[in-house]
C-alpha positions as CSV (number, residue, x, y, z in Angstrom):
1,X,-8.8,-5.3,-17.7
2,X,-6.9,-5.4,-14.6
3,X,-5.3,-2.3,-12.7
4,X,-3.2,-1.8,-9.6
5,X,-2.6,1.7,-7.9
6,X,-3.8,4.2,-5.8
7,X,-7.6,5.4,-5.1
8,X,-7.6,9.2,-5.2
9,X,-10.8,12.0,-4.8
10,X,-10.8,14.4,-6.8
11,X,-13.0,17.8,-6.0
12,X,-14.0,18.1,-9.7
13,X,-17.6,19.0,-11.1
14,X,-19.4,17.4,-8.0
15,X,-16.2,14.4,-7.1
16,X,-14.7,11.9,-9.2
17,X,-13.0,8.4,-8.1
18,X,-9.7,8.5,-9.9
19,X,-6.7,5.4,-9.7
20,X,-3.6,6.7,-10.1
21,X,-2.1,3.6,-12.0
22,X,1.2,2.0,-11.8
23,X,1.4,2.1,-15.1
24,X,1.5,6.2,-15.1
25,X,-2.0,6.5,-16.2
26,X,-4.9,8.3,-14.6
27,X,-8.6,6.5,-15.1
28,X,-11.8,7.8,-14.0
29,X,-13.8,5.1,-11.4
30,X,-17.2,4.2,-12.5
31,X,-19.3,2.3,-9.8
32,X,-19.0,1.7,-6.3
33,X,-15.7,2.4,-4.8
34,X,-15.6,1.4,-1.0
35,X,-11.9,2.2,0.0
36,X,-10.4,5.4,0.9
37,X,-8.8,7.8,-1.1
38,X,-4.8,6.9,-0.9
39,X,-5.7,2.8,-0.7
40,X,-3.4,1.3,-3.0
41,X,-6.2,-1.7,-4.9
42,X,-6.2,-3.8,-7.8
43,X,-9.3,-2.8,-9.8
44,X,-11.2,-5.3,-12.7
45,X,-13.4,-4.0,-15.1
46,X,-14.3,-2.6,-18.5
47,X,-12.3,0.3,-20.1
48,X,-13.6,2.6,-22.2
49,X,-11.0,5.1,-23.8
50,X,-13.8,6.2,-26.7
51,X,-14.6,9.1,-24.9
52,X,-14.4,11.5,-21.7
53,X,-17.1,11.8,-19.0
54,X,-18.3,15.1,-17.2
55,X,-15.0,15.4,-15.4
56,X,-13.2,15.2,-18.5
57,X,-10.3,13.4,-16.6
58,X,-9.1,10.2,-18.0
59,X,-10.9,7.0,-19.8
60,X,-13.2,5.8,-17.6
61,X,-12.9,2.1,-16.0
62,X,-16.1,0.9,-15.1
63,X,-15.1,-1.0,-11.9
64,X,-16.4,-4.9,-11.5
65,X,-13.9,-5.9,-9.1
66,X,-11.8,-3.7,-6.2
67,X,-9.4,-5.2,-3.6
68,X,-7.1,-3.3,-1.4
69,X,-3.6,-4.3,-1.6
């Protein structure tokens, strides 16, 4: 799956990595995120909307691929 939006932070139960998507949904970062929170990036990877992690904030994308736009 392929994503564009924005990187955001999110001070929840220890910091999450969060894209804000263009398409008006919210997914929780899994992996290595090397921009900065407000970077607008296309992410890659693997979505998995069966469940919720800790945060409790969104399916969780488990990134493979992250390039600032």
């Amino acid at each position: 799956m392929k994503v564009t939006g924005t990187i955001e932070f999110r001070d929840l139960e220890g910091g999450v990595w969060q894209l804000k998507g263009d398409d008006g949904k919210r997914y929780t970062l899994l992996g290595r995120i090397s921009e900065k929170s407000g970077s607008r990036v296309e992410v890659e990877g693997l979505l998995d909307e069966s469940g919720f992690g800790i945060a409790m904030a969104g399916p969780q994308l488990k990134v493979t691929k992250l390039k600032k736009i």
